[in-house]
N, C-alpha and C positions, 0 to 999 in steps of 0.2 A: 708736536709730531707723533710721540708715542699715544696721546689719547685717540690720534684721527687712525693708526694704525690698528689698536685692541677694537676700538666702534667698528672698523670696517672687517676685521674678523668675526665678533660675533654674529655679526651681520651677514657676510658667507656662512659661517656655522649654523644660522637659524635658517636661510634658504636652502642648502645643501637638506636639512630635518624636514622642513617640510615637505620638499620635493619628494624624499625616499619615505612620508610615510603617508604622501597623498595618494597613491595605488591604494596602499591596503585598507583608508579608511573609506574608499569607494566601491572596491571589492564586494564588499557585505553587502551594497544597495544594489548593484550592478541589474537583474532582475526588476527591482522595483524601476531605479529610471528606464527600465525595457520597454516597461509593459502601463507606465504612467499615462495618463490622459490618452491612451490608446483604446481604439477598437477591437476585441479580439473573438480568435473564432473558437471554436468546441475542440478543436485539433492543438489550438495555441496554450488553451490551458491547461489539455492535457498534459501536454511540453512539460509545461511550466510544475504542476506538480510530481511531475516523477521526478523532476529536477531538485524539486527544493521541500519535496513532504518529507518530514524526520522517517516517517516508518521504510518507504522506499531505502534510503542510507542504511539505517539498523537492518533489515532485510538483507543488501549486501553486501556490508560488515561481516555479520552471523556466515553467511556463504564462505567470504575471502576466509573465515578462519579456521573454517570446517577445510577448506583446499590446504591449505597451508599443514593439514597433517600430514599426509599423502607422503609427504618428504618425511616425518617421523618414524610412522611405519616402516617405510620402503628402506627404511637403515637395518633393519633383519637381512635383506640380502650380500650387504657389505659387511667386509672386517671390521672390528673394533679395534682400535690403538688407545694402548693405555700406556703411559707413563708417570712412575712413583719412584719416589725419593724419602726415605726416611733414615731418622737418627735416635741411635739406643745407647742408653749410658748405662752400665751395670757397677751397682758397688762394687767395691776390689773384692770386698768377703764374699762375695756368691762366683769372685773365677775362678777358672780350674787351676790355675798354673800362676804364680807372682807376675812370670813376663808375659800372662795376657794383656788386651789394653783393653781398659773400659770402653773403649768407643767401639763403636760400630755405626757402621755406612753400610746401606740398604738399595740400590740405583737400579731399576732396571724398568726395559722395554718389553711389552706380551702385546701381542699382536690373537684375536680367536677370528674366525670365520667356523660360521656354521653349516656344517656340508648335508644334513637331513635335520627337519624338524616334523617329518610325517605334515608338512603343508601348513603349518600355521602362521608364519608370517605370509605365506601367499594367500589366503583366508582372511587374513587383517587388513591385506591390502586390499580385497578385493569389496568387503566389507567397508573400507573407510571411499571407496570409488562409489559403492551404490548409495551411500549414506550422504555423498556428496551430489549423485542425482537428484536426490531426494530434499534437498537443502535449495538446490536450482529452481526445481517445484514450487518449491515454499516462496523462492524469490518470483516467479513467474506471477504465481497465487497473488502477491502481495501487489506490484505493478497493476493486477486484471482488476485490484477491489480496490485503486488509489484510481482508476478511470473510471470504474462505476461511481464514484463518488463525486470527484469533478464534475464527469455528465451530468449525475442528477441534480448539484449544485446549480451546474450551470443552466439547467433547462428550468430550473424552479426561480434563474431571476431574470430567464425571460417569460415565465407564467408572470411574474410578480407585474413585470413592466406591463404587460397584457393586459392584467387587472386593472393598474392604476390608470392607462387608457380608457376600461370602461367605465371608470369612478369618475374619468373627469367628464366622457360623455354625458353621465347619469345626470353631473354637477350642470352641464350648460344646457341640458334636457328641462331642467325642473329650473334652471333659472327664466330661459323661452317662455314657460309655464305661469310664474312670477308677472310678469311684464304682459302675459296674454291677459293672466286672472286681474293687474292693475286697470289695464286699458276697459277691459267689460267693467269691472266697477265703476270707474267712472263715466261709461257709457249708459249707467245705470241695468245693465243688463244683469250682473251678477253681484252678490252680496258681500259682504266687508268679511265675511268667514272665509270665501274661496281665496285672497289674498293673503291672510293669515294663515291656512293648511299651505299655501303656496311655498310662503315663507318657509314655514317649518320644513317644507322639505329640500328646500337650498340648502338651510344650515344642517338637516343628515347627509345630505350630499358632498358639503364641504368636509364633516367630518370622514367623512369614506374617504375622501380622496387624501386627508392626512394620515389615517391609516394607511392606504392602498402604499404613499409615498415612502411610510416608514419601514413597511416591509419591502419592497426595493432596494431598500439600503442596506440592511439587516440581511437579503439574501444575496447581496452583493460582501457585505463583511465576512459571510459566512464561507463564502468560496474562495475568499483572500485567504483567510484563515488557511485553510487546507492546502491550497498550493502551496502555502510557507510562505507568504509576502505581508506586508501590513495592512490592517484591516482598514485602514484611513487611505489606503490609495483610492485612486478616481481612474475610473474604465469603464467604457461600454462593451456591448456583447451585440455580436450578429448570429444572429436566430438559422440565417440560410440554410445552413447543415440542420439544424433540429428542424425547420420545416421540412424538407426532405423525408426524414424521420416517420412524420404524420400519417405519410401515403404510402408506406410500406404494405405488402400485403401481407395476412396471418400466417406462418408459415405452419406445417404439419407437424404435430406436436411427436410423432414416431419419429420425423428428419430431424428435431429438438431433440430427442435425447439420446438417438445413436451419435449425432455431433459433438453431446456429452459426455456420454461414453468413449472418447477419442482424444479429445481437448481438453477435460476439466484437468488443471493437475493435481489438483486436491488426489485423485483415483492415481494418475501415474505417481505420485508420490509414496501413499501408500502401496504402488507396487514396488517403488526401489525400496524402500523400506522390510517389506517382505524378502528381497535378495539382500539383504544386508543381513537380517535375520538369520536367514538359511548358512550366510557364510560364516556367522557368529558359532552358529551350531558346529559346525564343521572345525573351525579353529576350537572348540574345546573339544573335540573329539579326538582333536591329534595330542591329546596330554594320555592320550591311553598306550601309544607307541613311543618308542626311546628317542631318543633326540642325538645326534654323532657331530661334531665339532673339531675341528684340528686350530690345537695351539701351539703357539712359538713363543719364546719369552729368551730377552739378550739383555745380560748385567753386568752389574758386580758386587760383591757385599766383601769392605777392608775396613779396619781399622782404623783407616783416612781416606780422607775425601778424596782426594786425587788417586784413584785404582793404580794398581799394578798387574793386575788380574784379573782374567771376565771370563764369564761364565756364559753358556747358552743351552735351550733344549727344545727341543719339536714333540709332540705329540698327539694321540688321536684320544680325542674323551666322547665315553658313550657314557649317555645320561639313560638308567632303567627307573621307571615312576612305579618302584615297588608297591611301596606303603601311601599312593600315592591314588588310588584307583575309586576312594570314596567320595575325596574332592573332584574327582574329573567327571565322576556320575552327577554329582552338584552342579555342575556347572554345565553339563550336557543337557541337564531335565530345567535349568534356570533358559538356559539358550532357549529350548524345545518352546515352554512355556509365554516366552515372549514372541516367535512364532507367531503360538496360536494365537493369541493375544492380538497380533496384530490382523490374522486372516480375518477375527469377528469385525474388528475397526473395518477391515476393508469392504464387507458388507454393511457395513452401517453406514459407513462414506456414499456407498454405492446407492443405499434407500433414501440420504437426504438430500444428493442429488436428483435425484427423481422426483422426490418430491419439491426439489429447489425450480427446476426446469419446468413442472405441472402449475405449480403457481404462477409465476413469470407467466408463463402462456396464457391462463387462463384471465391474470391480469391484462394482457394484452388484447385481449379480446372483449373480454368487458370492455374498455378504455373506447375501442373501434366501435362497440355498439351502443355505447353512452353520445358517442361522437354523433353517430346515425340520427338517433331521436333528438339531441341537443339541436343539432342543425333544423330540423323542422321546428320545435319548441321557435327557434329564433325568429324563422318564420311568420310563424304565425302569431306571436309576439308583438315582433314591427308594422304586422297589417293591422293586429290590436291597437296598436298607439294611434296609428293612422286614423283610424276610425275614432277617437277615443276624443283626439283634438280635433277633427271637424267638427264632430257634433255637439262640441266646448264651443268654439267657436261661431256657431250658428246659432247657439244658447239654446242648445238642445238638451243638452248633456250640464250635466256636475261638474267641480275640480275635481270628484273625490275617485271620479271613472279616468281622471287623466292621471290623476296618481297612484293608481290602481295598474294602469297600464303602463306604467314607467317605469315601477316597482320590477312589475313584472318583465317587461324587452330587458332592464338591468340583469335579472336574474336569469334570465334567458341567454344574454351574451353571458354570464359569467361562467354557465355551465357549460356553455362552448367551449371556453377560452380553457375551463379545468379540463375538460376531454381529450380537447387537441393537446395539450401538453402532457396528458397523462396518459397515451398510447405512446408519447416518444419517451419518458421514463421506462415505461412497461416495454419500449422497444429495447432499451440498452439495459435492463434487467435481465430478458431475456436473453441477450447476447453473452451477459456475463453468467447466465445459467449455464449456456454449453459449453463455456469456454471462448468464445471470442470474442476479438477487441470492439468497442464501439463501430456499429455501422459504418459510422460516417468517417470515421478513423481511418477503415479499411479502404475505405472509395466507394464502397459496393452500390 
């Protein structure tokens, strides 16, 4: 009876364990089984990485700790309470009198509030407030470059898939080719060479399409990676948003960059920055005026610990910064100096935006007119092919004009395929030049 009673204890005790620590070892995946053998869209990964990219978190972390001083500073406006106790033992030979007692007890309460400091804790606070704008920026900044990255992630592994569609076209183009170049051989129309170049071009064609496969995967790992999930999960992507994307029109590069001038926060940062600055300057300026303070202070100092007597006193302390006027010019000209320091930063901010916004567009525009002639290129391509296998087939023509021509519609869709998807990067580059979120993010 006692064996069936300890078995059927540990037996609760191990159920009871695994229960309370099956949450927390699910917890970690929670994401992964989300998003596992699912389809997801441009909007869902974004989700997904602002959720779980380490730099988002660090970003704000850095913020929450910067806020968290606000309550430091802001202790200048309150009293301070102090409370001290100490113990002093004096040899007999250094007292005044045989019936003094060695001992002494020290006990007392001081309370200061500071009633002027020429504004310098309001200076610090006002300084650690724009410093904290400033830091919001930084976390804004950080969110805008964790979706440009997603996006472009994401739009490079549906180019990839794009490709590996036209690899496999290419692949059962030149197998047709194979089985056309067999049949005429031995119809005796064409020679044992055009079945051999046939061949050889299945086997480039198969190897393209293992290529084309492995980067699929690889630009699939690589977008796991950055949203912070495992690179071994399995998920498809719907393109629908990034087609949208394609047929956007060029916008005016003057509306690009007053939009950036408004939105970018890199620029608004550097402005809270520059008022943080100013107010730094200002709180060392208040070290050139006296500082007034009223203090209280309520004890006792006996010979034992248990008082018999207390003591108390109020008073007003003015602090003059005599000898003190060398340091405050030091620290007013260090203030000044980082200023200016930052007015240049903010012109420099302000030309690599401009230059950030001129590129993007101009990428974007290129992209659109690569698109233009690629679509005709494709064209005329396909009528090539056309033309290329009739007159294969009527035993007009060569293999070497069919693989001439297959090469080429290949090369033709491929350049389509890089266009179309490289005006919707060049769209959401853009976007992140002036400041706003993915097109398709927005709704727009």
């Amino acid at each position: 009876m006692p064996k069936r009673r300890l078995k059927a204890a540990v037996f609760i005790i191990s159920t009871v364990f695994l229960l309370s620590t099956a949450p927390a070892a699910s917890g970690g995946n929670s994401e992964t089984l989300t998003i596992d053998n699912k389809t997801l869209r441009l909007r869902e990964c974004i989700t997904i990485g602002l959720k779980s990219n380490p730099t988002g978190e660090i970003s704000k972390q850095g913020l929450k700790a910067i806020q968290e001083k606000i309550g430091e500073v802001k202790a200048g406006f309150y009293p301070s309470l102090k409370l001290s106790s100490a113990y002093t033992y004096s040899s007999p030979a250094l007292l005044m009198s045989k019936e003094a007692s060695p001992d002494n007890y020290d006990n007392r309460l001081a309370v200061r509030q500071t009633l002027f400091d020429a504004g310098a804790t309001a200076n610090l606070v006002q300084g650690v407030r724009h410093t904290i704008t400033a830091q919001e920026y930084d976390t804004t900044k950080t969110g805008l470059d964790i979706r440009l990255t997603v996006s472009t992630l994401f739009i490079d592994v549906l180019k990839k898939e794009a490709l590996l569609a036209v690899a496999k076209a290419a692949l059962f183009g030149t197998e047709q080719h194979r089985l056309q170049s067999q049949a005429l051989y031995k119809e005796g129309v064409s020679p044992r060479a055009d079945v051999i170049k046939s061949e050889v071009q299945v086997s480039t064609a198969r190897l393209s399409v293992i290529s084309a496969d492995n980067a699929v995967l690889a630009a699939k790992a690589a977008l796991s990676a950055f949203m912070g999930v495992p690179v071994t999960i399995q998920f498809d992507v719907d393109g629908k948003e990034v087609e949208r994307m394609q047929h956007h029109p060029l916008p005016d590069v003057r509306e690009a960059l007053d939009q950036a001038y408004h939105l970018r926060p890199e620029l608004m940062g550097v402005k809270a920055r520059l008022a943080a600055a100013d107010a730094a300057i200002s709180q060392a300026e208040s070290g050139f005026y006296p500082s007034v303070s009223l203090d209280a202070s309520y004890g006792w100092q006996e010979s034992t610990f248990v008082p018999t007597d207390t003591k108390w006193g109020v008073g007003v302390t003015v602090a003059l910064p005599v000898f003190e006027q060398l340091t405050t010019r030091s620290k007013v000209g260090q203030a000044v100096a980082n200023r200016d320091g930052l007015k240049a930063s903010e012109t420099q901010a302000l030309r690599a935006v401009e230059l950030e916004v001129q590129q993007a567009w101009l990428g974007l525009k290129e992209a659109q007119e690569r698109q233009t002639v690629a679509v005709k290129a494709l064209e005329q391509a396909t009528e090539d092919m056309q033309v290329s296998e009739g007159r294969y087939q009527e035993g007009l023509g060569v293999i070497l004009e069919v693989i001439d021509a297959q090469t080429a519609l290949t090369q033709a869709k491929t350049n389509q395929v890089v266009a179309a998807f490289d005006i919707a990067t060049a769209q959401v580059k853009l976007d992140r030049a002036t400041g706003q979120r993915p097109t398709e993010e927005t709704g727009k």
